[in-house]
C-alpha positions, 0 to 999 in steps of 0.5 A: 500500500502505498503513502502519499504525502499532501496535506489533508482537505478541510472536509479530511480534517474534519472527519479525523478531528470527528474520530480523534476526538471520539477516540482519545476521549475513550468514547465509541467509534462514530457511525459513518452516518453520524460522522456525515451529520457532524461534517455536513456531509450528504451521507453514509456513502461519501463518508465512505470515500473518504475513509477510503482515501485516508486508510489509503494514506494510513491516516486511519485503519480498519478492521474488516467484519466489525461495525464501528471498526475505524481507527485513526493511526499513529500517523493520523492522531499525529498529523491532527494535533499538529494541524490544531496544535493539540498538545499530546497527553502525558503519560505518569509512570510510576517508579516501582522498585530499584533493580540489579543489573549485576551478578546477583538480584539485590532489588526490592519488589512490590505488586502494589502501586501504592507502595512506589518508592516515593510519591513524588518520583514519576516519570511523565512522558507521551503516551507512546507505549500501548495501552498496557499497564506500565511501571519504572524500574530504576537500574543498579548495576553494569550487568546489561551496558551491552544494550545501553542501560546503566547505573541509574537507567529507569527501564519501562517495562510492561506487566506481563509473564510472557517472552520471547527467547532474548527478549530483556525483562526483570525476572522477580525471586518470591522473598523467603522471609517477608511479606507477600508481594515483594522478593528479590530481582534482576533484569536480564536477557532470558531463554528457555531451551532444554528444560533451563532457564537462561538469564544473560547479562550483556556485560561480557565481565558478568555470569549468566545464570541457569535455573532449571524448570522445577528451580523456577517453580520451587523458588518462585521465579516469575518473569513480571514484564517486558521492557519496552524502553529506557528512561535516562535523567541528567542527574540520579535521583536519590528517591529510589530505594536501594539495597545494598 
């Protein structure tokens, strides 16, 4: 499929902004009919001409055997805020825990929200990360400076216990004396192949570390997300609880 890049028409602009604002208000997708009577259009059926043309040029997407199925994309909700100078909503993140990227887990893990290490320390930035529920990790440790991430780095990752092999994720340990919810964890490369679990530094002077299948489930490993990008502050925050 191929893009052309022109400017939008008003009566283009105009549909998108009627889609846009269902779509970032968290409303339902207008009917064709109902975008023609909000345009001024004559009916159903022009609408549809357009929504051909735009998804055309990816400004909008559609999902075929759904009602309702319109969608603007990445590169329409981008081309609408610029046109009525729409400042892109933000994001917060919260910083959950403090994570070691060294030869051993030495971090501090909680499932509860409530628990960040400080109300004050949030990461606020686009939206750009999916609809996913995200948290910040901030990084202790060299073990993973083969992929950019060092001492001080938040990593964003997504909830998830799924991975691919090589993917990069923080695998928790359950704590064996304390209370439930927090433990031990690391941030690694992982793979499983032949029954084993591989947790891999891309630091060359780190060790990698095996866990066998029944290890993982006796000692309570778990995979708690994907990361998904690397926050980077001029100055390290001193907010993070650390372990040492």
């Amino acid at each position: 499929m191929r893009t052309r890049s022109r400017k939008l028409n008003e009566t283009e602009r105009e549909i998108c902004k009627c889609l846009y604002d269902f779509q970032e208000n968290g409303g339902y997708v207008p009917s064709q009919q109902e975008i023609a009577d909000k345009v001024g259009l004559a009916n159903r059926g022009t609408v549809s001409r357009y929504f051909e043309r735009l998804e055309e040029e990816r400004i909008i997407s559609r999902e075929k055997g759904k009602h309702h199925n319109v969608r603007l994309t990445d590169r329409g909700i981008s081309i609408i805020q610029k046109h009525y100078s729409i400042q892109p909503p933000l994001r917060s993140i919260p910083v959950l825990a403090t994570a070691s990227a060294g030869e051993e887990p030495k971090f501090f893990y909680s499932q509860d929200p409530a628990d960040q290490i400080n109300s004050e320390d949030i990461i606020e930035m686009l939206n750009e990360l999916g609809e996913g529920e995200i948290i910040a990790i901030r990084i202790e440790g060299e073990s993973m400076i083969g992929d950019n991430i060092i001492d001080g780095d938040y990593v964003l990752i997504e909830r998830q216990s799924s991975y691919d092999n090589n993917d990069i994720v923080v695998v928790s340990k359950r704590e064996e004396q304390g209370s439930e919810g927090s433990g031990y964890a690391t941030l690694k490369h992982i793979s499983k192949a032949g029954g084993k679990i591989e947790l891999r530094p891309s630091n060359p002077k780190t060790s990698r570390r095996e866990i066998t299948e029944q290890q993982w489930e006796d000692e309570g490993w778990r995979v708690e997300g994907k990361v998904k990008a690397v926050f980077r502050r001029l100055r390290s925050s001193s907010k993070a609880r650390r372990i040492k």
